[in-house]
C-alpha positions in Angstrom: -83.8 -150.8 -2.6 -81.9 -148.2 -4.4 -81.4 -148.6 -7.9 -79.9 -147.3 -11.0 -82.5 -148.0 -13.6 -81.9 -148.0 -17.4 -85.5 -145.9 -19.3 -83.7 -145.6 -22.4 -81.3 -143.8 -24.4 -79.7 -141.3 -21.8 -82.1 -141.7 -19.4 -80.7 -142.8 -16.3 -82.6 -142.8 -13.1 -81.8 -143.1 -9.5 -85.0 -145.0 -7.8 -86.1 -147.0 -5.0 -86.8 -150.4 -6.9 -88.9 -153.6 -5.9 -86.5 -155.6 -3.9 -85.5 -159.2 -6.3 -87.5 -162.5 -5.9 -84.9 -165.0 -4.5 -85.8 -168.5 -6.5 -85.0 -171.7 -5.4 -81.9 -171.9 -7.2 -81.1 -168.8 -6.3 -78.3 -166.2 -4.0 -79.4 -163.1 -3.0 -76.8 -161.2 -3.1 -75.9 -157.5 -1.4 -73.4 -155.3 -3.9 -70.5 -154.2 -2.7 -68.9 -153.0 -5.8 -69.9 -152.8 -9.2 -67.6 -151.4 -12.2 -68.5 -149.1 -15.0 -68.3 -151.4 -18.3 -67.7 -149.6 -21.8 -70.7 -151.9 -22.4 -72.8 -150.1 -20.0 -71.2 -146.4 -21.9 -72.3 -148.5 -25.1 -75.8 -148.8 -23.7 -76.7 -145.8 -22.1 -75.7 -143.9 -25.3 -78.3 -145.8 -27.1 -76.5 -148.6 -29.0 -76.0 -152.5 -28.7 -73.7 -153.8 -26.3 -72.7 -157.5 -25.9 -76.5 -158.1 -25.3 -79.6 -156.4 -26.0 -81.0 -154.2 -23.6 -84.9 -154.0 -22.7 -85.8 -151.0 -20.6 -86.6 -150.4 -17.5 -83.1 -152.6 -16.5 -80.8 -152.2 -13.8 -78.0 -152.0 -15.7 -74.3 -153.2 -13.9 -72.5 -156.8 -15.0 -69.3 -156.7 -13.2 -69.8 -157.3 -9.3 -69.3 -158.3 -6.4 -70.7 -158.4 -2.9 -72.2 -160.8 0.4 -74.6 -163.6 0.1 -77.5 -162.2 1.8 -80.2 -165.1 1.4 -79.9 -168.5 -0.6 -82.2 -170.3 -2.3 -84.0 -173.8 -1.0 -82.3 -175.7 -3.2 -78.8 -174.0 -2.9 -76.0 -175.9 -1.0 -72.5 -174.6 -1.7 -72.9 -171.5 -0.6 -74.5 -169.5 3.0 -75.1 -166.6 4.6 -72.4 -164.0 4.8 -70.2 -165.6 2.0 -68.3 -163.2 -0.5 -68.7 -163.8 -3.7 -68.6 -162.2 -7.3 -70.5 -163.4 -10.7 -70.2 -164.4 -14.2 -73.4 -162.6 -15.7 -73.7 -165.0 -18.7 -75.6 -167.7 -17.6 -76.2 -170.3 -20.9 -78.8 -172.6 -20.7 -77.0 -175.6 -21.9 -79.6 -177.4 -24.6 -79.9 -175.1 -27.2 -77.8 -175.8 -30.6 -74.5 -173.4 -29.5 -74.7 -174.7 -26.1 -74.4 -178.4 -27.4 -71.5 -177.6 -29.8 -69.3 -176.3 -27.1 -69.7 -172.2 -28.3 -72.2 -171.8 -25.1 -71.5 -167.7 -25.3 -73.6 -167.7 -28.3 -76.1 -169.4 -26.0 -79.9 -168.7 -28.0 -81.3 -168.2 -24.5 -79.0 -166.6 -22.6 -79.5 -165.1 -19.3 -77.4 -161.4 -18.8 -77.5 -160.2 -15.4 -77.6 -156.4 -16.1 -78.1 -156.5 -19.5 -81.2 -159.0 -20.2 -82.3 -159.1 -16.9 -81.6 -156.7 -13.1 -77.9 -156.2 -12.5 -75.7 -155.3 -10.0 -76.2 -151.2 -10.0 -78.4 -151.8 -6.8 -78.3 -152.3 -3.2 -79.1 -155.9 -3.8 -79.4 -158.5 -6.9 -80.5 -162.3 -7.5 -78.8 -164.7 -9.8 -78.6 -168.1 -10.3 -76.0 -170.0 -8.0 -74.1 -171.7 -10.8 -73.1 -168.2 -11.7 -71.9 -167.6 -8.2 -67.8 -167.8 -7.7 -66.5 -167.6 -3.7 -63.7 -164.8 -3.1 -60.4 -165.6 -1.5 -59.7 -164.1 1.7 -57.1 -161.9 0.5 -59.9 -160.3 -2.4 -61.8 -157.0 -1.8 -64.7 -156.3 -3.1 -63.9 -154.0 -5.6 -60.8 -156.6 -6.9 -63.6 -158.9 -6.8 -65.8 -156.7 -9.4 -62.5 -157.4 -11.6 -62.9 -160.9 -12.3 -65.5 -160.3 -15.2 -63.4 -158.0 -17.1 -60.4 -160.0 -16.3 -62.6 -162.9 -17.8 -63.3 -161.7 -20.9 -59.8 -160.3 -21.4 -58.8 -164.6 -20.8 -60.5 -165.4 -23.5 -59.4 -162.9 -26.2 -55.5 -163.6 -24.8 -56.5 -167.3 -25.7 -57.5 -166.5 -29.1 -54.4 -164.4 -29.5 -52.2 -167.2 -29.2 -49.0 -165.4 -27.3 -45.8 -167.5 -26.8 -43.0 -166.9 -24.9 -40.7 -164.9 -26.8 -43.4 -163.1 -28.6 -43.4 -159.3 -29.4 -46.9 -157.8 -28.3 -48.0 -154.5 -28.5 -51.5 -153.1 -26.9 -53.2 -150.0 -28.3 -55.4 -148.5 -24.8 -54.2 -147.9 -21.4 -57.3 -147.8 -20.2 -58.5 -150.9 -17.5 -58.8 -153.0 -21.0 -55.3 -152.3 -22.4 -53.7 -152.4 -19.0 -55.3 -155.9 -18.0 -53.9 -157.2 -21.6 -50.4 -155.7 -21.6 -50.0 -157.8 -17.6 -51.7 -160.9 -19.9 -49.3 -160.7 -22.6 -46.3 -160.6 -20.1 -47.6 -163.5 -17.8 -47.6 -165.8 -20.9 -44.4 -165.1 -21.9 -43.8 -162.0 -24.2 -40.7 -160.8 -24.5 -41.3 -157.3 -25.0 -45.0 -155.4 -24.7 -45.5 -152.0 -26.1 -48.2 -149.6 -24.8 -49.4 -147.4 -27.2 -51.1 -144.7 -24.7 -51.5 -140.6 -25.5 -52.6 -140.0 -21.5 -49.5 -140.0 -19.7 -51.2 -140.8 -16.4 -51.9 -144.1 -18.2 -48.5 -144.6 -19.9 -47.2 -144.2 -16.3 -49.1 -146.8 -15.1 -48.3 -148.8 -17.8 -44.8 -148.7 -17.0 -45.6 -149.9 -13.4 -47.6 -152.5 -14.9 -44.1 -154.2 -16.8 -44.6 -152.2 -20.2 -41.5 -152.6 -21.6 -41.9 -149.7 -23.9 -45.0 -146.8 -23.9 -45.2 -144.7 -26.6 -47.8 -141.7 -27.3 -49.1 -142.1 -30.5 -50.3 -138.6 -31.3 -47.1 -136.9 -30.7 -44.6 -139.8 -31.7 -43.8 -142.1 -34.5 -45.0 -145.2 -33.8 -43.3 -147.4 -36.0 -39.3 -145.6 -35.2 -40.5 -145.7 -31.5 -41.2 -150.1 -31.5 -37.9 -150.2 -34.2 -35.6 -148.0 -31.8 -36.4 -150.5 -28.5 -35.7 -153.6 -30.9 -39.7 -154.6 -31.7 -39.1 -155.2 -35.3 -41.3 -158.2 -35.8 -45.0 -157.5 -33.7 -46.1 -161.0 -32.8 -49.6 -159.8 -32.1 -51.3 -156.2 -31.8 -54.6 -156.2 -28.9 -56.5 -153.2 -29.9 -58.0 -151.9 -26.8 -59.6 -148.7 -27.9 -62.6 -149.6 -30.2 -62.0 -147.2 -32.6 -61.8 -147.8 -36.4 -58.6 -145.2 -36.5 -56.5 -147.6 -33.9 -58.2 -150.7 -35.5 -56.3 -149.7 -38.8 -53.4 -148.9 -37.0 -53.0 -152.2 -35.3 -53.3 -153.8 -39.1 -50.6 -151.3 -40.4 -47.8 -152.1 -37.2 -48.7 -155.8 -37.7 -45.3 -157.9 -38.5 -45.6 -160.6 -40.3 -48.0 -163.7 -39.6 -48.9 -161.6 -36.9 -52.5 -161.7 -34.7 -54.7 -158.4 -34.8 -57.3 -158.9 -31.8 -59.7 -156.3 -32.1 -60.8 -156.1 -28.6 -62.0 -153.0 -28.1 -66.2 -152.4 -28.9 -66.9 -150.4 -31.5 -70.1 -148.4 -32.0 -72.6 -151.2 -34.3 -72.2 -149.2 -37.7 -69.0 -147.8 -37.7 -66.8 -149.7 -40.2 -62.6 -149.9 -41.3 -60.4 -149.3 -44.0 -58.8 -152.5 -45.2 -56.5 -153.2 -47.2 -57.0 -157.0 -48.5 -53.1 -156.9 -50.1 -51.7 -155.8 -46.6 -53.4 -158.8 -44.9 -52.3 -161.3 -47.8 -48.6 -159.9 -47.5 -47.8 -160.1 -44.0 -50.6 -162.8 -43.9 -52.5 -161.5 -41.1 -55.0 -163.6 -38.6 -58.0 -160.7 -37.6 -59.6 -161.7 -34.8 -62.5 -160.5 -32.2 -63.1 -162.0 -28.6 -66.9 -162.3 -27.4 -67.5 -162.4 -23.8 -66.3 -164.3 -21.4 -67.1 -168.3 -21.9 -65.7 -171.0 -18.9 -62.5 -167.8 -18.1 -64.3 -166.6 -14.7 -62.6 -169.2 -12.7 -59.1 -168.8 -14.1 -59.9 -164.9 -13.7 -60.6 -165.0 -10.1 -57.8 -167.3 -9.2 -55.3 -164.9 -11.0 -57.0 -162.3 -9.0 -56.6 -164.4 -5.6 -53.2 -165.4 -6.9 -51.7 -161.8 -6.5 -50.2 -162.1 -10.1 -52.7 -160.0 -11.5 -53.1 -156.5 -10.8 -56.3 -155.3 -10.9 -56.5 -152.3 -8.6 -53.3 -149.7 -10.1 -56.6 -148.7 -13.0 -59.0 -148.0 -10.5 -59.3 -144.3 -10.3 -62.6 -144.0 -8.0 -65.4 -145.7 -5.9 -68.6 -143.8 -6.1 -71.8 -144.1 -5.7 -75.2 -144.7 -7.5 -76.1 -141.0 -7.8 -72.3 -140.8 -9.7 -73.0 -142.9 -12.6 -75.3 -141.2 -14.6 -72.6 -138.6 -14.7 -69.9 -141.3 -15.4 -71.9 -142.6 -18.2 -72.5 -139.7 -19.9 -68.7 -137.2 -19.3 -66.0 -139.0 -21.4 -63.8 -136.9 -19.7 -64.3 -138.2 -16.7 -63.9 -142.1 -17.7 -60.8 -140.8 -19.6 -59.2 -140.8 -15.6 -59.6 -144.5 -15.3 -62.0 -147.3 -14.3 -64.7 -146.2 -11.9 -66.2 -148.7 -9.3 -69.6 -148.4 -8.0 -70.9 -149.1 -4.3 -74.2 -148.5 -3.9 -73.5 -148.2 0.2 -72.2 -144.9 -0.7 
């Protein structure tokens, strides 16, 4: 099958690949669609992801497809079915797993990151990590669910109430998922902070009530002018320490920093300890994606969600080296992978 296999730091090859051994428990499943992760950017350029990496590894974690073959002992699921995954699959007995924080599982199971993913023609995985689409999903909506997962379970942390006063710093998929997030649980007002206008744009389609530029417009007068004078919570989108700081600094009181966005491992922040015991800040991070890929794919069916308005392309396998590797080109939106093309 054809394959996009990870060597090592920016070496990324196009391949025919041993087709995957289907276990008893297991769905084989044909890819449809595949997204481009900032974890997979974070990988390729050599540096930790969510998971560590072990090359040769087909890289790809958020995907969707058709069952092509089950397993003997697999029973919900046949032949033909569409389906996406959760890649994290926890093995349920070791010390996190029994003290409910299973996504710091000591044996965890990463579909494109520990193990083959889905940047191939084909991929197996265990059937409890196997979710049916609805009949109104496509594929590449479908391929959604895991970001839309993990972005659950930082708006969970975040703790947004109706009424609340959010602002999200990153228009890219991220930023845009969170900023719908924020509205669907009740904030009043959301605030895009954006310099791409393409992105602010979208953002506005998306129910930003206010999208600002941040390089060529002050911030602060900008939330103040459209009546944001007390930021519930700031969901830094970016993973840069320049916007982490700035989420810190537009922070209103008792407010919620989520700092969302990845980071590079050794890249650190300017604090300020008397800023955080002043407004008495909550800093928080969100880690993958535990028991939110349900709730994710049923917003998805639901329609509520919009998941498709940050797509920019669908290409194929011999496109992602280059997608990995050209910031400029990831800077037009969220790129889809079929390997059909």
């Amino acid at each position: 099958m054809k394959s996009a296999v990870f060597y090592g730091k920016h070496d990324l090859r196009v391949e025919e690949h041993e087709m995957p051994v289907v276990g008893p428990q297991d769905i084989l499943i044909q890819v449809k669609a595949c997204g481009v992760c900032g974890t997979d950017v974070h990988i390729y350029e050599g540096d930790k992801g969510a998971a560590e990496v072990t090359p040769p590894t087909i890289l790809g974690h958020e995907f969707s497809g058709i069952v092509a073959e089950t397993g003997s002992e697999v029973k919900d699921y046949k032949v033909g079915d569409r389906v996406c995954i959760d890649p994290n699959c926890y093995c349920g007995a070791c010390e996190p797993c029994r003290n409910g924080v299973a996504h710091y599982c000591e044996n965890m199971i990463g579909y494109g990151t520990t193990v083959n993913g889905g940047f191939a023609e084909y991929c197996a995985v265990n059937a409890r990590q196997v979710y049916k689409l609805g009949d109104n999903t496509s594929f590449e909506q479908g391929a959604m669910t895991e970001p839309v997962a993990c972005c659950l379970h930082g708006m969970d942390m975040c703790g947004v109430r109706p009424g609340h006063q959010v602002v999200v710093i990153g228009g890219g998929m991220i930023g845009l998922l969170m900023l719908q997030l924020a509205k669907l649980a009740g904030a009043a007002k959301v605030a895009l902070l954006e310099p791409v206008e393409s992105k602010r744009e979208v953002g506005k389609k998306l129910g930003a009530d206010v999208c600002i530029d941040p390089i060529h417009e002050d911030v602060k007068a900008r939330l103040k002018e459209n009546g944001m004078t007390w930021v519930n919570t700031v969901i830094e989108c970016v993973g840069r320490p320049s916007t982490i700081e700035q989420a810190i600094d537009i922070a209103g009181n008792k407010a919620v920093v989520m700092m969302f966005g990845l980071t590079k491992p050794d890249e650190t922040i300017s604090v300020k300890p008397f800023q955080i015991f002043q407004k008495e800040l909550e800093l928080k991070a969100s880690y993958i994606n535990p028991y939110t890929q349900k709730r994710a794919l049923d917003l998805i069916d639901s329609g509520r969600l919009d998941v498709s308005s940050m797509v920019y392309d669908v290409c194929g396998l011999d496109n992602l080296k280059d997608i990995l590797s050209k910031p400029e080109l990831r800077a037009n939106g969220k790129y889809i992978i079929s390997p059909e093309k």
